[in-house]
LUMKERO-258358 format. One record per residue (C-alpha): residue number from 0; x, y, z. Coordinates in steps of 0.25 Angstrom, whole numbers, plus 2048, in hexadecimal, padded with zeros to 3 digits. Example, Ala and Ser with C-alpha at 12.3 -4.5 7.8 and 13.67 -1.06 7.14 Angstrom:
<atom 0, <831, 7EE, 81F>>
<atom 1, <837, 7FC, 81D>>
//
This chain:
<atom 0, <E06, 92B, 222>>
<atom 1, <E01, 926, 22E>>
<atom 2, <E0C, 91F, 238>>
<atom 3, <E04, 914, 238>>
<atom 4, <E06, 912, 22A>>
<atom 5, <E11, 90B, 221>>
<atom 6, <E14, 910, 215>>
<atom 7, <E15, 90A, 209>>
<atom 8, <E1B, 909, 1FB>>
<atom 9, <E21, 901, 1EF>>
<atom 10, <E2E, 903, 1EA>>
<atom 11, <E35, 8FF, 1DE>>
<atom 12, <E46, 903, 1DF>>
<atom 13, <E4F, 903, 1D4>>
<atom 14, <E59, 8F9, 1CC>>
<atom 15, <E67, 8F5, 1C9>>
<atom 16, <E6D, 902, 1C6>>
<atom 17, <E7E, 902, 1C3>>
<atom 18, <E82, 910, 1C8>>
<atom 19, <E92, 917, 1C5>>
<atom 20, <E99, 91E, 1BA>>
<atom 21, <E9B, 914, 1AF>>
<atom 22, <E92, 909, 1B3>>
<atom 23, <E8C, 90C, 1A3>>
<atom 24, <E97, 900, 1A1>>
<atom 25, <E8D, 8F7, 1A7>>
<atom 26, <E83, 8F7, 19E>>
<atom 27, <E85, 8EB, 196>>
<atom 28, <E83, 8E4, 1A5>>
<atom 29, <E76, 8EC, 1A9>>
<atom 30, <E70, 8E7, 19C>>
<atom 31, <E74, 8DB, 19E>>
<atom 32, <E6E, 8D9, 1AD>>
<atom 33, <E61, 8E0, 1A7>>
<atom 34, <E61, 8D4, 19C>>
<atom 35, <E65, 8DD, 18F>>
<atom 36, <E6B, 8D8, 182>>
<atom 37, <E68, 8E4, 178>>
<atom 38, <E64, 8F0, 180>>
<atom 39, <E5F, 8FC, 179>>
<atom 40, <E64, 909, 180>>
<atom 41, <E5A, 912, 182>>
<atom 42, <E5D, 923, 182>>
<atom 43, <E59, 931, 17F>>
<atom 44, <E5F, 938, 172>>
<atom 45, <E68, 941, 17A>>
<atom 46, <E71, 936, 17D>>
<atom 47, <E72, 92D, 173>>
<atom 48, <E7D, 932, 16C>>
<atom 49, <E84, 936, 17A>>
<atom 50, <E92, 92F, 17E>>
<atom 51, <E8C, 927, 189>>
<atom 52, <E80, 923, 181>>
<atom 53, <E8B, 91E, 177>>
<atom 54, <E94, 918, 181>>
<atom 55, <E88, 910, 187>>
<atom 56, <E84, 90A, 179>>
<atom 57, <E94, 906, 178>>
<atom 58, <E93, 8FF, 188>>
<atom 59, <E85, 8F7, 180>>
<atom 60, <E8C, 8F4, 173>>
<atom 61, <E99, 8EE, 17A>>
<atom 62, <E91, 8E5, 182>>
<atom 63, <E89, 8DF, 175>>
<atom 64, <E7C, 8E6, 17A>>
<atom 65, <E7C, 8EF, 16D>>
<atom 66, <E7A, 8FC, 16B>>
<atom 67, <E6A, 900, 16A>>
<atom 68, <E66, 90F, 16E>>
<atom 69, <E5A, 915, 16D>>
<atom 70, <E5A, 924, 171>>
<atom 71, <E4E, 92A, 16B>>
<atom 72, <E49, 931, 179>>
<atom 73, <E45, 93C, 17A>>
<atom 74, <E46, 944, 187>>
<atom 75, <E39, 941, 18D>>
<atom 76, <E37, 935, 186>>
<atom 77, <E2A, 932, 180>>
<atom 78, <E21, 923, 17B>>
<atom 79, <E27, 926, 16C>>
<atom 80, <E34, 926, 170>>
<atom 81, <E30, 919, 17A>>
<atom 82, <E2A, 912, 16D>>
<atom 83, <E36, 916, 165>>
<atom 84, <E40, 90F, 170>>
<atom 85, <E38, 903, 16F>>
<atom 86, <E39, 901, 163>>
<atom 87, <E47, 901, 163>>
<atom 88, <E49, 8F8, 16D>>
<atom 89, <E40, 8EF, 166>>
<atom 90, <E46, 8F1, 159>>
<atom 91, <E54, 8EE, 15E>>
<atom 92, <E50, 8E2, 165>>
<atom 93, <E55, 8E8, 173>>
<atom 94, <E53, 8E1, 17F>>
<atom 95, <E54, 8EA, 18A>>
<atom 96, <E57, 8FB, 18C>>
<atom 97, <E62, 904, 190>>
<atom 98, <E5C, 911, 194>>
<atom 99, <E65, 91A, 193>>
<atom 100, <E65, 928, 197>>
<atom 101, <E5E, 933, 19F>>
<atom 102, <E50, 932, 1A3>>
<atom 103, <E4A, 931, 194>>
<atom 104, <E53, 926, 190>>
<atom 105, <E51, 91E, 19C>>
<atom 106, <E41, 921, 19B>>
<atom 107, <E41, 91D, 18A>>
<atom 108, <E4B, 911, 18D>>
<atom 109, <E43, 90B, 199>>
<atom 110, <E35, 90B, 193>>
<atom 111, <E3B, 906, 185>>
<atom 112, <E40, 8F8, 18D>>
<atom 113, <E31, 8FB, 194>>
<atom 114, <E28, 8FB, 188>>
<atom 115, <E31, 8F3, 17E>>
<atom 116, <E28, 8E7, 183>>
<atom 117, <E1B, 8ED, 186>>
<atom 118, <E0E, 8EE, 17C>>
<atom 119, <E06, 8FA, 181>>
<atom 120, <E08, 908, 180>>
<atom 121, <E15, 90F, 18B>>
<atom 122, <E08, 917, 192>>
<atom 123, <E01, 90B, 196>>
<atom 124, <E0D, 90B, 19F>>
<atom 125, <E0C, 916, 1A6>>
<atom 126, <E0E, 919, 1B5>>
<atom 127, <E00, 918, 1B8>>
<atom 128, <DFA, 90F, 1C1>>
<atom 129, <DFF, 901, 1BD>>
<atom 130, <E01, 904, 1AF>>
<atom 131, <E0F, 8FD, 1AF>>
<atom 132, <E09, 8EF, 1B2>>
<atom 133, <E02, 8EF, 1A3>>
<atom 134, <E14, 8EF, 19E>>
<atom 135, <E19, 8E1, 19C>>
<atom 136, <E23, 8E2, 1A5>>
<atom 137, <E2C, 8D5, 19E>>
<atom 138, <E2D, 8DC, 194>>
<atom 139, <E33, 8E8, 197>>
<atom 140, <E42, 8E6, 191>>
<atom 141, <E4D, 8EA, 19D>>
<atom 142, <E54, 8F7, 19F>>
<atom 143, <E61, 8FC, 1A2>>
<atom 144, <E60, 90C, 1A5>>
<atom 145, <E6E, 914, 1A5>>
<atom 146, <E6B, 924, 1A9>>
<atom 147, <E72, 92D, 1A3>>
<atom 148, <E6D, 939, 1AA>>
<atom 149, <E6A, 93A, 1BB>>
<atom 150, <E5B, 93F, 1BB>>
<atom 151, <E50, 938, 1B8>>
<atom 152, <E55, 928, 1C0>>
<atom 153, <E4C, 921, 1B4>>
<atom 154, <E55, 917, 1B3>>
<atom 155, <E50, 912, 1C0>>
<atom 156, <E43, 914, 1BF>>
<atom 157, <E36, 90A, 1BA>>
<atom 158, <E30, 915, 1B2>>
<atom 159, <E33, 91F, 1A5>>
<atom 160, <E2C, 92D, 1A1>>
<atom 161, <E27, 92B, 192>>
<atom 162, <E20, 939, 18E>>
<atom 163, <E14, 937, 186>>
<atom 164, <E16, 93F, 179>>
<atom 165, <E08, 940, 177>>
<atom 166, <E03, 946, 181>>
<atom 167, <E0F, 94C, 188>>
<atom 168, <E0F, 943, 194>>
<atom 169, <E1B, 93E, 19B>>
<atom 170, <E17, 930, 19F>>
<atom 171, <E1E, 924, 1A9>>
<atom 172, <E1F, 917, 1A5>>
<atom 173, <E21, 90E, 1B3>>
<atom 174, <E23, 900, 1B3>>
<atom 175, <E2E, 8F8, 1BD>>
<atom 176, <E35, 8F1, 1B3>>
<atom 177, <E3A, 8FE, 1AC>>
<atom 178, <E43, 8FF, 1B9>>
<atom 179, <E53, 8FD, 1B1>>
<atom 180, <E59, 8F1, 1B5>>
<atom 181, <E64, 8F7, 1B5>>
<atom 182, <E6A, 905, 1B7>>
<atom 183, <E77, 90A, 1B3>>
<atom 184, <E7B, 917, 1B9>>
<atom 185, <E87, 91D, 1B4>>
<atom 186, <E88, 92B, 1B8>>
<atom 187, <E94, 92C, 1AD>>
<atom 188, <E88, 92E, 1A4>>
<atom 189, <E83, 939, 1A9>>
<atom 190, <E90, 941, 1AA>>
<atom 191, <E8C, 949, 19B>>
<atom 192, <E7F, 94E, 19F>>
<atom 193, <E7E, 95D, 19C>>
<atom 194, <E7B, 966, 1A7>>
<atom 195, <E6A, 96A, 1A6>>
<atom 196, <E69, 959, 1A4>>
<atom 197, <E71, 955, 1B1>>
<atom 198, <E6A, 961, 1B9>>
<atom 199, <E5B, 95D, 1B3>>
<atom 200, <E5D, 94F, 1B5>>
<atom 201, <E64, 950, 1C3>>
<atom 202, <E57, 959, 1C8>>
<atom 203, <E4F, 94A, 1C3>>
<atom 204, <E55, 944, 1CA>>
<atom 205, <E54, 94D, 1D6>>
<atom 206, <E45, 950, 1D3>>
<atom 207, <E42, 940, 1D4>>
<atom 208, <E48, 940, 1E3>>
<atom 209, <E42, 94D, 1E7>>
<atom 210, <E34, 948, 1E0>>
<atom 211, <E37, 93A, 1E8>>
<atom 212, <E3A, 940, 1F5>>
<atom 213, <E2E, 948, 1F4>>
<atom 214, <E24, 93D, 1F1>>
<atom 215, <E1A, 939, 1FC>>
<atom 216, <E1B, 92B, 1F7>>
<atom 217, <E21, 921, 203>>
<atom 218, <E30, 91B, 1FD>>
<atom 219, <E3B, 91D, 205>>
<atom 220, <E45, 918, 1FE>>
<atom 221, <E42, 923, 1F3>>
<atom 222, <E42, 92D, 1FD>>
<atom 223, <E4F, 92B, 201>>
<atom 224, <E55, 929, 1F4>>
<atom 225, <E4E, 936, 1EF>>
<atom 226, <E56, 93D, 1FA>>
<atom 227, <E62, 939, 1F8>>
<atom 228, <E5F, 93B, 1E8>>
<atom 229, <E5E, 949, 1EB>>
<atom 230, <E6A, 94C, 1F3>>
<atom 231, <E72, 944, 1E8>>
<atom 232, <E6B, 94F, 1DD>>
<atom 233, <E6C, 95B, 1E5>>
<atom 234, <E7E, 958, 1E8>>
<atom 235, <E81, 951, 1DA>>
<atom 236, <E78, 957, 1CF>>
<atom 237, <E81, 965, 1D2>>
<atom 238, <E8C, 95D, 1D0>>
<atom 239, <E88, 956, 1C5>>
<atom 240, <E83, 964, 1BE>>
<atom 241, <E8F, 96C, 1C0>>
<atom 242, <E99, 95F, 1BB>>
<atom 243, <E93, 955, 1B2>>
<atom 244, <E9E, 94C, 1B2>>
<atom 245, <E9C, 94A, 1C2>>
<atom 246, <E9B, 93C, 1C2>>
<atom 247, <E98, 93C, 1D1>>
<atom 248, <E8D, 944, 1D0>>
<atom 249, <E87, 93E, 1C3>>
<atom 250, <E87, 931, 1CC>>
<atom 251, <E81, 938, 1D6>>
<atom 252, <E75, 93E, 1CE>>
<atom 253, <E73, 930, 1C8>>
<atom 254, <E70, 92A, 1D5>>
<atom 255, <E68, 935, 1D7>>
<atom 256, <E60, 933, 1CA>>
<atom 257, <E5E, 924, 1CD>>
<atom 258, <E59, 928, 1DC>>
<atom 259, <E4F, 933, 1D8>>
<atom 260, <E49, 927, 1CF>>
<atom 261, <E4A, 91E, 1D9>>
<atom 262, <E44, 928, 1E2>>
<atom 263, <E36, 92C, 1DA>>
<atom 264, <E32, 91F, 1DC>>
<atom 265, <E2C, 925, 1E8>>
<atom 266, <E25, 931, 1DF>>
<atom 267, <E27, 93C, 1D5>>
<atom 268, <E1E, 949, 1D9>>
<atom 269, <E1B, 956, 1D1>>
<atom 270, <E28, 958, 1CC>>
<atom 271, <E27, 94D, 1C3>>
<atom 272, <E18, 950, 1BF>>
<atom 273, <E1B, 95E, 1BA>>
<atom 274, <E28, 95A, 1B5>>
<atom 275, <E24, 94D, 1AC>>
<atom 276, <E17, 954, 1A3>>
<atom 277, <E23, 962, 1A3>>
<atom 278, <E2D, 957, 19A>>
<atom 279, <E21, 951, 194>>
<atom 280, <E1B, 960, 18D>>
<atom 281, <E27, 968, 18D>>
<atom 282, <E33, 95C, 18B>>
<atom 283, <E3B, 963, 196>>
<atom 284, <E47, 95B, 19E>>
<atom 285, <E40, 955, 1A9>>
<atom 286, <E4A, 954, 1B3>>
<atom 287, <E4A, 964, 1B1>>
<atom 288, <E3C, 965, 1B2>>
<atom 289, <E3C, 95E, 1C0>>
<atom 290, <E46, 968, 1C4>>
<atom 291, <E3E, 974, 1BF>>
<atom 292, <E32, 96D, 1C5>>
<atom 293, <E38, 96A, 1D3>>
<atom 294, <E37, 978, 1DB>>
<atom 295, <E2A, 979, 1D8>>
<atom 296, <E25, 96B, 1DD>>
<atom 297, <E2F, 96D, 1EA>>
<atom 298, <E26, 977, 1EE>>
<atom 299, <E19, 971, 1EA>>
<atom 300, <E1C, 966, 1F1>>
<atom 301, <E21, 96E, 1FD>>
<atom 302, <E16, 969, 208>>
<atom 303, <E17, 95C, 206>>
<atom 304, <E27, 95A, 205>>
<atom 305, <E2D, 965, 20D>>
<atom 306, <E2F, 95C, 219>>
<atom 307, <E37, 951, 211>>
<atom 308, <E40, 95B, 209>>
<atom 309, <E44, 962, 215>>
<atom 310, <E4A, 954, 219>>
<atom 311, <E4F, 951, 20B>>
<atom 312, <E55, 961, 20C>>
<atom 313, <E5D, 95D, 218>>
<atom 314, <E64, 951, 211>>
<atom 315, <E67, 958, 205>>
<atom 316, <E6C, 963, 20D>>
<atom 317, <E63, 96E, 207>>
<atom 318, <E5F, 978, 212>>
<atom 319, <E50, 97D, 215>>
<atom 320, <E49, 970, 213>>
<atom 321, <E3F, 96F, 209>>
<atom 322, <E40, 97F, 205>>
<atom 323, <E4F, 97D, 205>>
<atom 324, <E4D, 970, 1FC>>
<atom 325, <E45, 978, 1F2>>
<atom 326, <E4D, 982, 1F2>>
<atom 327, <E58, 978, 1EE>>
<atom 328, <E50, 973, 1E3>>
<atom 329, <E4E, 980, 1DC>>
<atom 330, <E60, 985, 1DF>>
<atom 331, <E62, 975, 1DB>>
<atom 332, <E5B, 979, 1CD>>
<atom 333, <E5F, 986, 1C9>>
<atom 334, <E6E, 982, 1CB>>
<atom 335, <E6D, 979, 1BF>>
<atom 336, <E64, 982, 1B7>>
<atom 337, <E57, 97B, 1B9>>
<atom 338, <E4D, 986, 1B3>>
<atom 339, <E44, 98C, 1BD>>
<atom 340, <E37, 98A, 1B6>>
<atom 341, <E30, 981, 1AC>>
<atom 342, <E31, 98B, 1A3>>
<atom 343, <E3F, 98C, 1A0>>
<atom 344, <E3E, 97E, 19A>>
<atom 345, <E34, 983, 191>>
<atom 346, <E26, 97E, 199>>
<atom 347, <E1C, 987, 197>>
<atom 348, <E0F, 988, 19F>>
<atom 349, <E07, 986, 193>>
<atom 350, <E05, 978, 197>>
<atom 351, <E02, 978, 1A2>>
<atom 352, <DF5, 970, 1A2>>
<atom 353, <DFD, 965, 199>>
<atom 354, <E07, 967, 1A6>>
<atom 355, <DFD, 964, 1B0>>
<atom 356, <DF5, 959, 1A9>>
<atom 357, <E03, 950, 1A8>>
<atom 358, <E08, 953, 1B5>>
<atom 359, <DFA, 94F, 1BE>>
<atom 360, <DFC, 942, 1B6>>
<atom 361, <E0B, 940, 1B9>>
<atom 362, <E0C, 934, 1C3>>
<atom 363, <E18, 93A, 1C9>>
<atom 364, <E0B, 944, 1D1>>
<atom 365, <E08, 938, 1D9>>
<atom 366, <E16, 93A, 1E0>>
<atom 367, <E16, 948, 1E4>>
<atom 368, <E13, 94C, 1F4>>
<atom 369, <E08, 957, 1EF>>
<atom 370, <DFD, 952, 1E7>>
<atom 371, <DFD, 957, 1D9>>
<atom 372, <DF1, 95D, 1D3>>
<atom 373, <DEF, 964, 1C5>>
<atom 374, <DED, 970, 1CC>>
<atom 375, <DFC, 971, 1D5>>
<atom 376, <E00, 96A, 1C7>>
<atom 377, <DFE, 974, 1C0>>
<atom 378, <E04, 97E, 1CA>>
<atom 379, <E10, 977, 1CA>>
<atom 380, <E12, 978, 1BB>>
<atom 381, <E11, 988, 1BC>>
<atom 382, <E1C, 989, 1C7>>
<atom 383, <E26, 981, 1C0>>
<atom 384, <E23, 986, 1B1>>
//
């Protein structure tokens, strides 16, 4: 950019969130402020049954809210089970959602409050051009978003993946008004996550700010704020690893969840392309992908970022600058038994060409430093698998 020139940009930060251990007690409030009579609480099938899932129906009952749950969701959720929320939200006479869970709960439960009022098909919204103007934005019901894990940050973003279960495609659904109204984020919650979920899901979160920071897009504020979430993965996730009842770090890694979200804003790269059409195919944990996907992006990459990593290295006190960060990367996974290769997690180069044609469509390429091409693509997928 030339000197002479100002650079430019628009940004769009985040909402009302209630952060601490036991703040799940404010429910009732948050759905009131957010207008809710008769919410439907929306989750994945894993924690239905789960004593904070219990719990939290209990805190809705008690406060004459009822106690609706939907929690067919599957973990990259898909249009069916979008159509099946809707119409039990409609069938209950619900009035708002409580999204409730890691990133597949809060995805389903935002884009049912999202299409419980809308007449066209959920791809007509995609996050193509300016599809999300065709939405009625008034009649989007309003949302209260609780995490229960600290990766993906979806409970403060303005967008959901749905996967397409026709044609394999893990899609984004954007529209402002799918931004919670509320956040509760209650790091108690995450304190019974098994090991492989808190490691897959912390290396999200770190992938969003290592994907922001790289990003050539102008957004300062997301800059920063994908630094800091680094620093805050690379001392807490350990913590969180080795003791899961460590409530300070559990905090820690939830801010850092809600900062990597926060952060993309800015841009997602190739880490997210390779990594969205990998869950798509093959139905692998996607915070894990990323992790498997990163080393490899680090060094494609290398040219264009190694200058701003050998600054961000320095703050998070990693020698060698950028050789010393990727390094990092690469110790930071195998200590918490992130596979090596694609193909431990059963991804086999026999799709490759299905790979390739979902990735060079995935609008996270517009945000990585290196153009992506079918080509480099394609070359990528065969280093990580």
């Amino acid at each position: 950019m030339s000197p002479t020139q100002s650079p430019t940009g628009n940004w769009s930060y985040p909402t009302s969130i209630k952060f601490g251990a036991g703040r799940i007690r404010e429910l009732p409030d948050a759905c009131a402020a957010a207008g809710m009579k008769k919410p439907l609480l929306v989750t994945d099938k894993g924690l239905a049954d789960l004593p904070i899932t219990t719990a939290t129906l209990d805190i809705m009952e008690a406060a004459g809210l009822g106690r609706g749950m939907f929690s067919e969701v599957d973990p990259n959720p898909n249009e069916k089970n979008l159509d099946a929320g809707v119409t039990a939200y409609k069938s209950g006479g619900h009035d708002g959602v409580i999204a409730f869970g890691g990133g597949s709960g809060l995805d389903l439960g935002k884009m049912v409050a999202f299409m419980s009022g809308q007449t066209r098909p959920v791809w007509d919204y995609e996050d193509v051009a300016d599809w999300w103007t065709r939405a009625n934005a008034d009649a989007i019901a309003p949302i209260v978003a609780v995490p229960t894990t600290a990766g993906t940050g979806s409970e403060v973003g303005r967008a959901s993946v749905i996967t397409d279960s026709v044609s394999h495609v893990k899609k984004i659904i954007f529209h402002p008004r799918v931004l919670p109204t509320v956040v509760i984020c209650d790091p108690k919650l995450t304190t019974g996550m098994p090991k492989f979920i808190t490691a897959g899901t912390g290396l999200d979160a770190f992938a969003h700010c290592v994907e922001a920071f790289s990003s050539p897009h102008y957004h300062p504020m997301s800059q920063g704020m994908a630094l800091e979430g680094m620093r805050l993965v690379k001392d807490y996730l350990p913590r969180a690893y080795a003791d899961g009842m460590d409530i300070e770090a559990r905090a820690h890694m939830m801010s850092a969840a809600a900062m990597g979200a926060t952060a993309f804003q800015k841009g997602l790269g190739a880490i997210h392309a390779l990594s969205h059409p990998i869950g798509a195919i093959f139905h692998t944990h996607h915070g894990t992908t990323n992790a498997v996907c990163m080393p490899a992006v680090l060094e494609f990459n290398a040219a264009e970022i190694a200058d701003r990593f050998d600054m961000a290295a320095a703050y998070l006190g990693i020698k060698g600058g950028f050789d010393g960060f990727r390094n990092f990367v690469q110790e930071f996974n195998d200590s918490m038994g992130i596979p090596r290769k694609l193909s431990e997690m059963g991804v086999s180069a026999d799709k490759l060409d299905d790979l390739v044609a979902g990735a060079i469509i995935d609008p996270s390429c517009g945000g990585n430093p290196v153009e992506l091409t079918r080509e480099n693509l394609r070359e990528l997928f065969i280093a990580c698998i």
